[in-house]
C-alpha positions as CSV (number, residue, x, y, z in Angstrom):
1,X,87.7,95.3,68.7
2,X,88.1,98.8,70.8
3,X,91.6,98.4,72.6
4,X,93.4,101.1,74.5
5,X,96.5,101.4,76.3
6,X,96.3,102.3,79.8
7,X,98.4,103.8,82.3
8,X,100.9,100.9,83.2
9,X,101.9,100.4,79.1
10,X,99.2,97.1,79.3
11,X,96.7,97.1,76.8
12,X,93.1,96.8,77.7
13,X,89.9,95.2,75.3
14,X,86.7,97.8,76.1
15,X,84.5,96.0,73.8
16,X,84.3,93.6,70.7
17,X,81.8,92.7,68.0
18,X,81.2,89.8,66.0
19,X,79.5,90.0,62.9
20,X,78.7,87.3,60.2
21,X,78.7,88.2,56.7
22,X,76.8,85.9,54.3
23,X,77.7,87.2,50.6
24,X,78.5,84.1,48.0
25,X,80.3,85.9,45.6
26,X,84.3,85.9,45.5
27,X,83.8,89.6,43.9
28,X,86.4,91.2,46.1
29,X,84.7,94.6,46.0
30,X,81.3,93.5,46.1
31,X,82.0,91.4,49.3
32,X,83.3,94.7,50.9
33,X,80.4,96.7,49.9
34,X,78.2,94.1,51.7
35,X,81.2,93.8,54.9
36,X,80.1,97.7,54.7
37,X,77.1,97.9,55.4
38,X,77.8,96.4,59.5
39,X,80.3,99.7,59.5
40,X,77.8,101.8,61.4
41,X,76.6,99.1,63.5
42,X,80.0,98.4,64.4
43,X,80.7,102.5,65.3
44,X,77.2,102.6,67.3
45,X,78.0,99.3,69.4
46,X,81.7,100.2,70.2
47,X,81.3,104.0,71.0
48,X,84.5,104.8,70.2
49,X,86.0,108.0,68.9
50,X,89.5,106.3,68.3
51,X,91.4,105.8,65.6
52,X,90.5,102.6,63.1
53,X,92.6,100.1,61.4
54,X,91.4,97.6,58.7
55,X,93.0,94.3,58.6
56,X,92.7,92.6,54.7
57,X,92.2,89.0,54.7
58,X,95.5,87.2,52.8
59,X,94.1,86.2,49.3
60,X,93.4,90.6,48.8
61,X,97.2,91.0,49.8
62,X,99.9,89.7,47.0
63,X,103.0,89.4,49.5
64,X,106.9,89.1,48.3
65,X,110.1,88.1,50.3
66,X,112.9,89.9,49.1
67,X,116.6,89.5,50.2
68,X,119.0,92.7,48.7
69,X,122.6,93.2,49.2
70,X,123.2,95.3,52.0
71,X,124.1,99.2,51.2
72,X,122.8,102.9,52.4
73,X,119.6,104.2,53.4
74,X,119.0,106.2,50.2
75,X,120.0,103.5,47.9
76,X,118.1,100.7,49.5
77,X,114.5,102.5,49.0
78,X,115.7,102.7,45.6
79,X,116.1,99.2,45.4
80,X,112.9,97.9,47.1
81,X,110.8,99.8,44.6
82,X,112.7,98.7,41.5
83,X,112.1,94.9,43.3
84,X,108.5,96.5,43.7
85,X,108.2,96.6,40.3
86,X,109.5,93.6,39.2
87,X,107.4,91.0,41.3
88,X,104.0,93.4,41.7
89,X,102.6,91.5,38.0
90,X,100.1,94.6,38.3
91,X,100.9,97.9,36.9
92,X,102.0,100.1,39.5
93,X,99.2,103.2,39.2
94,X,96.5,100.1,40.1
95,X,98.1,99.2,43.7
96,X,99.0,100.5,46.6
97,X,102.3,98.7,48.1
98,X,104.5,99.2,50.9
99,X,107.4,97.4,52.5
100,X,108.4,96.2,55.8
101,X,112.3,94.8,56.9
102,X,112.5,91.2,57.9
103,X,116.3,91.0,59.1
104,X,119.7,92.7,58.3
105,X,123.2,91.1,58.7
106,X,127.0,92.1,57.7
107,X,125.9,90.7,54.0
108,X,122.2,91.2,53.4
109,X,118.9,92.9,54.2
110,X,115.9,90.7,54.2
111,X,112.7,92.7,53.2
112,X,109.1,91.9,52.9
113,X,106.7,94.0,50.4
114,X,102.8,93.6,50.3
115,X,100.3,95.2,47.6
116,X,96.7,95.4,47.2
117,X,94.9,96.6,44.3
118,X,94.2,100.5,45.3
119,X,90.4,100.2,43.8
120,X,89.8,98.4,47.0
121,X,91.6,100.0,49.6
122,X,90.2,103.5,48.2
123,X,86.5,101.7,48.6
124,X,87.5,99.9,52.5
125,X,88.4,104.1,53.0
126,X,85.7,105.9,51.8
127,X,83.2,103.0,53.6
128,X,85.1,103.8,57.2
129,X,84.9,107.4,56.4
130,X,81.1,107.1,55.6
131,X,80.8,105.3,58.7
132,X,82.8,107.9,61.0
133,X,85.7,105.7,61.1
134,X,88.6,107.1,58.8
135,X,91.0,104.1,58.6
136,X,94.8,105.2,60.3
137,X,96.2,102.0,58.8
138,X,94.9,99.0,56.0
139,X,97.7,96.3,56.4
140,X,97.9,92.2,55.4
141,X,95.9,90.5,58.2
142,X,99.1,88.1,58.9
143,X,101.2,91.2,60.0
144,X,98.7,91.8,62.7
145,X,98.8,88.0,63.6
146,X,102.7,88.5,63.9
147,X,102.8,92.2,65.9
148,X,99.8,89.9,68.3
149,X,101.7,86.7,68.6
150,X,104.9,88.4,69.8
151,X,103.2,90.5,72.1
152,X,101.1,87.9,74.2
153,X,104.1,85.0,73.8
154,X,107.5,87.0,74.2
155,X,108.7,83.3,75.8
156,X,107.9,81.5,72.7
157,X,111.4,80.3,71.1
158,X,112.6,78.1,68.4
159,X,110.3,77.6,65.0
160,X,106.7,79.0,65.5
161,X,104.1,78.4,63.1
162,X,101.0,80.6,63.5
163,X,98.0,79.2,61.2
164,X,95.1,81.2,60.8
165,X,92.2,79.6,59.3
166,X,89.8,81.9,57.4
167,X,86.8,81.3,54.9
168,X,88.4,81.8,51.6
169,X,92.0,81.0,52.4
170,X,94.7,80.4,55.3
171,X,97.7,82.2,56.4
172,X,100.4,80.3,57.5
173,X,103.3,82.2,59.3
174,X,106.6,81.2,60.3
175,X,108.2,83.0,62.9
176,X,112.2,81.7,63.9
177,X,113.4,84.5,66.4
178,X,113.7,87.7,65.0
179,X,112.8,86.4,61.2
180,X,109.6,85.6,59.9
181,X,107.8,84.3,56.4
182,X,104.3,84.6,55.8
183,X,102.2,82.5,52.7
184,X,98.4,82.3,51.9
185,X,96.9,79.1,50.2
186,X,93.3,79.0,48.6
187,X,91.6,76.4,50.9
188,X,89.4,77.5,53.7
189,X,86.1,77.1,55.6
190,X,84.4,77.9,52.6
191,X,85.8,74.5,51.2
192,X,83.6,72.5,53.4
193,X,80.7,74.4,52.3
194,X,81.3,73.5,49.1
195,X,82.1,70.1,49.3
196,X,79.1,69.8,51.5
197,X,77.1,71.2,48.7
198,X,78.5,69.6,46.4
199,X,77.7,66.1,47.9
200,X,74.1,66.7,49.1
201,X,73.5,68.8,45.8
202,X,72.0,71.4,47.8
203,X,72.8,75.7,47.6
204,X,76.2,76.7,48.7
205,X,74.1,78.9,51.6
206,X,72.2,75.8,53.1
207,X,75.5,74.3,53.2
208,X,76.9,76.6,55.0
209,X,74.3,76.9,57.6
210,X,74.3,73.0,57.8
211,X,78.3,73.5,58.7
212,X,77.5,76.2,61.6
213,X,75.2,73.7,63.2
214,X,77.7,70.9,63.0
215,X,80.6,73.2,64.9
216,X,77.7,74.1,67.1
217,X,77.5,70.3,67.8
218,X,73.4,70.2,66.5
219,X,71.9,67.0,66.1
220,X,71.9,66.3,62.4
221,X,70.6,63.5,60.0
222,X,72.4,60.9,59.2
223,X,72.9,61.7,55.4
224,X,74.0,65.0,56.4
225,X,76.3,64.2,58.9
226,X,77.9,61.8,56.9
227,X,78.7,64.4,54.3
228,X,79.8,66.9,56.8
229,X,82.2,64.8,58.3
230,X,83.4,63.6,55.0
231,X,84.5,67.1,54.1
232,X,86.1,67.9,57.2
233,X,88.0,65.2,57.2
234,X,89.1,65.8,53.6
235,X,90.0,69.4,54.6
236,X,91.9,68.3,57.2
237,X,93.8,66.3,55.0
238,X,94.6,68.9,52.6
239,X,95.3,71.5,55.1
240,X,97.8,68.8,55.9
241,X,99.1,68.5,53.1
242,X,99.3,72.2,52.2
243,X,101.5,73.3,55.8
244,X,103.7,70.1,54.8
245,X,104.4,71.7,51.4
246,X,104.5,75.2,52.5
247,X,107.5,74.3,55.2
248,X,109.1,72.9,52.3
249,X,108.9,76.4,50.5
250,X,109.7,78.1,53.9
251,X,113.3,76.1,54.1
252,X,114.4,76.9,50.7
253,X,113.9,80.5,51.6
254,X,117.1,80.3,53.9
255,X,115.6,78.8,57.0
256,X,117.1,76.2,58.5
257,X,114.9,75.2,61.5
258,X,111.2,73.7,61.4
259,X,108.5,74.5,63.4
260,X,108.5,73.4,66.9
261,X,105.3,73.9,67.9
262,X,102.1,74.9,66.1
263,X,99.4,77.8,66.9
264,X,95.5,77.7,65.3
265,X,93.3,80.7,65.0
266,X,90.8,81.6,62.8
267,X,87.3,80.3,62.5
268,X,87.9,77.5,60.4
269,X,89.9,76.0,63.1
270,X,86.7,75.4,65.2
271,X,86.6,72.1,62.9
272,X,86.2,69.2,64.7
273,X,89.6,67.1,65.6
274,X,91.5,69.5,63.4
275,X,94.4,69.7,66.5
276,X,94.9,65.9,67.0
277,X,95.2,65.5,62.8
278,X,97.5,68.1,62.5
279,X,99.4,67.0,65.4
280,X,99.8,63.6,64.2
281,X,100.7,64.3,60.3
282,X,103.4,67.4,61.3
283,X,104.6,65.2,64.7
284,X,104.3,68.4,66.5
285,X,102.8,70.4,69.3
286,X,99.3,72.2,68.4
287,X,97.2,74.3,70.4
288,X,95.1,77.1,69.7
289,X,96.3,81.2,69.8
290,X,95.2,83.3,72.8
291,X,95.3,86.7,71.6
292,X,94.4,87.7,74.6
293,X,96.9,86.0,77.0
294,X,98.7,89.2,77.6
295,X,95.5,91.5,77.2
296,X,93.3,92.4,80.1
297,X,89.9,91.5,79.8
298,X,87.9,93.1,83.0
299,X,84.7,94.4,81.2
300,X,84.6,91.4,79.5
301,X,84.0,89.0,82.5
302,X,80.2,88.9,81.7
303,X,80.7,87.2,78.4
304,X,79.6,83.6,78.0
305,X,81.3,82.9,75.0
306,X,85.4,84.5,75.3
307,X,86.8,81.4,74.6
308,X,85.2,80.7,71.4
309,X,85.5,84.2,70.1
310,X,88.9,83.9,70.6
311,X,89.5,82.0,67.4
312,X,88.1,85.8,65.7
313,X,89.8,88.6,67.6
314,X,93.2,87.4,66.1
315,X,94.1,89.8,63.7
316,X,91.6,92.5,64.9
317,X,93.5,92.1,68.7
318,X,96.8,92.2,66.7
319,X,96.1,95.5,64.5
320,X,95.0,97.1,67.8
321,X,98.6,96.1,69.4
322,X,100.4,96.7,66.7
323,X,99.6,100.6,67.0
324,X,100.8,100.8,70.1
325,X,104.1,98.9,70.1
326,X,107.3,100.9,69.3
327,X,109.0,97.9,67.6
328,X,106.0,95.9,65.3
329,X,106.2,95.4,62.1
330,X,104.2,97.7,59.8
331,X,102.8,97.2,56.1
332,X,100.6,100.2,55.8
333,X,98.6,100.0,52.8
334,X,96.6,103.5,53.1
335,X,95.6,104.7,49.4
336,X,97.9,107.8,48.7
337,X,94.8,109.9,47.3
338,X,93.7,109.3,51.1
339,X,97.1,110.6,52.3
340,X,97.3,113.5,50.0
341,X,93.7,114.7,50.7
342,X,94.8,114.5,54.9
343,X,97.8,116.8,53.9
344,X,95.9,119.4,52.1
345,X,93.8,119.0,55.3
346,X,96.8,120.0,57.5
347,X,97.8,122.6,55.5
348,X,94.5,124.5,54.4
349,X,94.5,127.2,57.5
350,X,97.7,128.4,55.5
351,X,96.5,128.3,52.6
352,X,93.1,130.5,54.1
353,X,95.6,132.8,55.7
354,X,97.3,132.9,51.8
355,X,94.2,133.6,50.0
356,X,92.2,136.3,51.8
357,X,96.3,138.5,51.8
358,X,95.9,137.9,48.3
359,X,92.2,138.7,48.0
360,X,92.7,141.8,50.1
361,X,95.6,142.7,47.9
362,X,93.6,142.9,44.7
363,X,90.6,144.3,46.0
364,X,92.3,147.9,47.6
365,X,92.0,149.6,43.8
366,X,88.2,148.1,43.0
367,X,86.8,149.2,46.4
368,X,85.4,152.8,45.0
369,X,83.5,151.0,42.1
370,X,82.0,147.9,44.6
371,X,80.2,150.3,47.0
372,X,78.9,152.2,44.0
373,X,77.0,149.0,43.0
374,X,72.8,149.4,42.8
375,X,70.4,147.7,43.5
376,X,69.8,145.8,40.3
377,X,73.2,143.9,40.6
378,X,71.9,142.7,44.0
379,X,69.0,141.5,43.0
380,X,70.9,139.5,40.1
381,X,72.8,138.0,42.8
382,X,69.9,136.8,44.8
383,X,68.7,134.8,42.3
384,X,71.7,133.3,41.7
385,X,72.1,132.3,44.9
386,X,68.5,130.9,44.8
387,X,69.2,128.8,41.3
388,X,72.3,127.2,42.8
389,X,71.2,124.8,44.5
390,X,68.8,123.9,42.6
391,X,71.2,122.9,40.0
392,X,73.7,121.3,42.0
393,X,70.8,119.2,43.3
394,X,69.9,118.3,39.8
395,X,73.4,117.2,39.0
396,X,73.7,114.8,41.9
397,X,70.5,113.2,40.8
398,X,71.9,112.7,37.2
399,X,75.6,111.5,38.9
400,X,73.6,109.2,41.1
401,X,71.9,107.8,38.6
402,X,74.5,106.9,36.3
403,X,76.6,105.8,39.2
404,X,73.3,103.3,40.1
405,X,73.4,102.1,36.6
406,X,76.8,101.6,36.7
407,X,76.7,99.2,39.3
408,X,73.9,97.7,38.6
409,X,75.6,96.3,34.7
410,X,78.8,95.1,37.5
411,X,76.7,93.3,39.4
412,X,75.0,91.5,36.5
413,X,78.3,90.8,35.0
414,X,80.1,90.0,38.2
415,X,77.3,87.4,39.6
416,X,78.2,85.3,35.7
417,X,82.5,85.5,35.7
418,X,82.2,84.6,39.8
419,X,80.2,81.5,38.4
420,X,83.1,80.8,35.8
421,X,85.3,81.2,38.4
422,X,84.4,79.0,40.8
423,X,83.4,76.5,38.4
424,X,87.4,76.5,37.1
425,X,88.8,76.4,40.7
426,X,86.2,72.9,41.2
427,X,87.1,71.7,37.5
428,X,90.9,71.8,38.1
429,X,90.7,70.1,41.9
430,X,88.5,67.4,40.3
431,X,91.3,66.7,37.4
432,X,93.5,66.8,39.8
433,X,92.3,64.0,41.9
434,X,91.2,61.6,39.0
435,X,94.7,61.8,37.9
436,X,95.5,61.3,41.7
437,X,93.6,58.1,41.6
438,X,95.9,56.3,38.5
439,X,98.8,57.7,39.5
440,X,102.1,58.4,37.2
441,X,100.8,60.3,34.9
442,X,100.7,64.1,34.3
443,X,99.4,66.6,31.4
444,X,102.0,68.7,29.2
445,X,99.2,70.7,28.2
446,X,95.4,72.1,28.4
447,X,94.5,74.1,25.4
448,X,90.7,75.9,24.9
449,X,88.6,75.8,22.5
450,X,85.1,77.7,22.3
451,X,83.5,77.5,18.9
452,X,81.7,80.8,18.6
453,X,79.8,79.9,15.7
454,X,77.4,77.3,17.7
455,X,77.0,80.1,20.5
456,X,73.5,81.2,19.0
457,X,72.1,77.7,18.4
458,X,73.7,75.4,21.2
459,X,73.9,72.2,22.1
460,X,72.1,70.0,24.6
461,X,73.7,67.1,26.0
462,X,72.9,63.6,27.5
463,X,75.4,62.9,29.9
464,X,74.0,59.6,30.2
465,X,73.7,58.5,26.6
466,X,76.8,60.4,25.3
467,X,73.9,62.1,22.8
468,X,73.6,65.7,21.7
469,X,70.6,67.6,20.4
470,X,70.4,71.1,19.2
471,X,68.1,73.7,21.1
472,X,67.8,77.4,21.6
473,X,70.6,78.5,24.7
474,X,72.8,80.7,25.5
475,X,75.4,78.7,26.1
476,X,78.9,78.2,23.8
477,X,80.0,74.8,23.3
478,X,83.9,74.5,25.0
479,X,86.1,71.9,24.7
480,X,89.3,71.2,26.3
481,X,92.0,69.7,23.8
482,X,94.5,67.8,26.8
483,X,97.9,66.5,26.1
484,X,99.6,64.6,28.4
485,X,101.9,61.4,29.1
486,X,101.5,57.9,31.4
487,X,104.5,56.5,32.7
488,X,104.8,52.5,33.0
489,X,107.4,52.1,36.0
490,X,105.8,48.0,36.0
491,X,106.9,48.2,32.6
492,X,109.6,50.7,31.4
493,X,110.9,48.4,28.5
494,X,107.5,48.1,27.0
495,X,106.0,50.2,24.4
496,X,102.0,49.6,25.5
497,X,101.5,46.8,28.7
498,X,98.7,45.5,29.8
499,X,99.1,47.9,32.6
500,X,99.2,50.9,30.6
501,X,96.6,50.1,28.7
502,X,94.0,49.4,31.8
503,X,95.0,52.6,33.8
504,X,95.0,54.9,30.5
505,X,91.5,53.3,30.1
506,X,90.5,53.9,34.0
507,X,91.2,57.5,33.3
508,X,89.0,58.3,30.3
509,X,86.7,56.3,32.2
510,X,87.2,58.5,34.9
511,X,87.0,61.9,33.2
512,X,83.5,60.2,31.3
513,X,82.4,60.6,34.6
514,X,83.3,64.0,35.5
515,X,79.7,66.5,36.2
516,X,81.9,68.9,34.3
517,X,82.1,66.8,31.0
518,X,79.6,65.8,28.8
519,X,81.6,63.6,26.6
520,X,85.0,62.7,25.7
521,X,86.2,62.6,21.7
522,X,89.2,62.4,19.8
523,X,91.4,59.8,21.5
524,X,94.9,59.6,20.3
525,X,97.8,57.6,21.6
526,X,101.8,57.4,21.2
527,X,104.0,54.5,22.2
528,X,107.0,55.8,20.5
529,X,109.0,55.6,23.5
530,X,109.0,52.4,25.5
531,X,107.3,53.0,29.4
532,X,106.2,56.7,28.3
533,X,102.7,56.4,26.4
534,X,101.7,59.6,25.0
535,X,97.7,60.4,25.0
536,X,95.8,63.4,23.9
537,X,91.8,63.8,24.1
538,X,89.0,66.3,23.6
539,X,86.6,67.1,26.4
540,X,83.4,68.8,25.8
541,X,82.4,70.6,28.1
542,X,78.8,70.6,30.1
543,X,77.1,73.6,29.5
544,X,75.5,73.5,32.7
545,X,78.9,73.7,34.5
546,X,80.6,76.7,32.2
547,X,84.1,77.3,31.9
């Protein structure tokens, strides 16, 4: 987005730019390199010459609500970065942080403080500066939502909750008054991708493309649309579920009111009948963000599709306004080796002015012996000059070259621990659910085992026989030893019911049929105590589904 302020103190959009970015992996830094390579597009289309500000999507920004007693200017900076320290579980030389106030009364001072890890703002710096836009400000994208939101609703009153939608994760902000509290969940638009591809077995790519054409409205078969719908319906739920639990979390921070009235932005709130579901589980008014209600739009009037952007210029019309406004709230997350590097910058005509008094100095008593200098010490000096080159040419070849190998080893390793990744994220939701399905029953623990030994041979399983055969793979067998306990509330006097006894039985059953088990051993039971029955297992896990 290109905003300016004009004359009057309004703000005024020039231009804006939408971009997709299709990159599967959740490798934060390889996604960025990709997001990169739109950078000079985005320069040429705008035409600006302005400064630029980078908004980070939440799940890149850890973010931590403080409240510390009230006391002096000099002590309280003191304070907020031993608090830094204490909640950032990174260590310190690996993130950039900074801090913004939230409120102040006779007794406390609320603070919020937000870090990223400073490999990846240095990388979302040196891209803008490659592209000719050095980044002024990096900040959390939901203090941009907030700085927005105030500025196009200054009427708005009572609890506010602003939920912004993304692909990987949502941001959910509470704003009472002059306070506000900010949380990210993991579930996004990317979760009816998945769920899509999960159903139809297809690539994670085709299911996303099937998605666009359903928010588009397209025409689709009926097996597809049946497993579209089926996901958004079960992402509305848990998005439900997730801003129900979150509010929760929000009241126990000291809040006392909840929200009134509910604000969607974001892509993933293009979803189909996402407003009247969220209206009808929270018993609240919902209606979507206008980051533009308070932003002229003239050189925009020959857009067809405004009102759709609308759900993407959040944050990016929000960073824009924030820079103007005297009173927004700021979490500027610019790498210090960028800061430093901008004052040497500043100060080099000084240091110039420094070095040729100094050179001048030295040279008075050597000028005799220079000018007596032949022609043979010139000619050395030419062919330096003429080797030079040459050799700093040849050491950027061998730099780039090991940086090009370098990469090349992260991307192979990268494309197998995203795999693992996503794989664990699936694993645990499905566990989840089957447990879900019996009810009253929880696990104390989940303990690991790979056997290394097995890792050269392997094992090859028949998920429908329960049969394994060795052949040559790659892949470690993995087992999960789980420990956990059934409650009998039908029963609480008995040491093993009939009840028990089925629903402990429905949930091996269950995990048997798990895609990310290939068989289930080990089976051990405690009735000890009467209603509590005590059950551990082994799962073996399916190699073609690695943990």
């Amino acid at each position: 987005v290109h905003l300016q302020m004009n004359a009057t103190g309004r703000c005024d959009v020039v231009d804006y730019l939408i971009e997709p970015v299709r990159f599967s992996t959740t490798e934060p830094l390889l996604w960025l390199k990709a997001s990169s390579q739109l950078f000079g597009k985005v320069k040429k289309s705008l035409k600006a010459d302005a400064k630029a500000g980078f908004t980070l999507p939440g799940h890149l920004a850890l973010t931590k609500y403080l409240k510390i007693p009230r006391t002096t200017e000099k002590k309280r900076q003191k304070i907020v970065a031993y608090e830094a320290r204490q909640n950032i579980p990174y260590p310190m030389n690996e993130v950039t942080w900074d801090d913004c106030p939230v409120q102040e009364d006779d007794l406390d001072f609320e603070t919020v403080i937000s870090a990223a890890k400073t490999d990846l703002v240095e990388a979302l710096s040196l891209y803008g500066r490659e592209a000719k836009m050095d980044p002024e400000q990096i900040e959390p994208a939901f203090i941009s939502l907030l700085n927005g939101f105030r500025f196009n609703y200054p009427e708005a009153s009572g609890c506010i909750l602003l939920l912004s939608v993304g692909a990987k994760s949502t941001d959910l902000i509470y704003i009472d008054e002059g306070r506000f509290y900010s949380r990210n969940v993991a579930i996004g638009g990317n979760a009816v991708s998945q769920e899509v591809s999960d159903a139809l077995g297809i690539p994670f790519e085709d299911a996303d493309a099937l998605k666009v054409e359903g928010l588009r409205g397209d025409e689709l078969p009926d097996l597809e649309k049946g497993a579209f719908e089926t996901a958004v319906a079960n992402f509305r739920q848990r998005l439900s579920v997730e801003i129900i639990r979150t509010t929760a979390i929000f009241k126990r921070q000291g809040y006392e009111n909840a929200p009134q009235r509910v604000y969607l932005t974001g892509g993933g709130t293009l979803l189909p009948k996402l407003e009247e579901t969220l209206s009808d589980q929270l018993s609240v008014p919902v209606e979507r963000y206008d980051p533009l209600k308070k932003v002229r739009v003239d050189s925009l009037r020959s857009r067809e599709n405004v009102d759709t952007d609308k759900a993407f210029l959040g944050d990016a019309i929000g960073m824009a306004i924030g820079r103007f406004l005297p009173d927004a709230c700021c979490l500027n997350l610019i790498p210090q080796s960028l800061i430093r590097q901008r004052k040497f910058t500043r100060q080099k005509p000084f240091y110039l002015v420094a070095g040729l008094v100094a050179s001048a100095a030295a040279a008075l008593p050597v000028v005799s012996s220079t000018i007596e200098i032949g022609a043979y010490e010139q000619e050395n000096l030419n062919l330096v000059e003429q080797i030079e080159p040459l050799g700093k040419i040849n050491k950027e070849i061998h730099e780039k070259r090991e940086a090009i190998d370098k990469l090349r080893k992260v991307v192979e390793s990268s494309a197998g621990i995203a795999d693992s990744r996503s794989n664990w994220l699936l694993f645990l939701n499905d566990v989840q659910e089957r447990m879900l399905s019996v009810e009253d029953v929880w696990l104390d623990r989940v303990e690991v085992l790979r056997n290394d030994e097995q890792k050269s041979v392997g094992t090859r399983f028949d998920q429908r026989n329960n049969r394994s055969s060795k052949r040559d793979t790659d892949h470690e067998i993995v087992r999960l030893r789980l420990e956990g306990r059934l409650i009998d509330v039908r029963n609480p006097m008995s040491k093993v019911s009939p009840d028990s006894y089925s629903r402990v039985k429905a949930l091996l059953d269950s995990f048997k049929r798990s895609a990310f088990i290939a068989q289930l051993e080990d089976e051990r039971f405690d009735n000890a105590v009467p209603g509590i029955l005590k059950f551990n297992f082994t799962l073996v896990v399916n190699p073609e589904r690695p943990l």
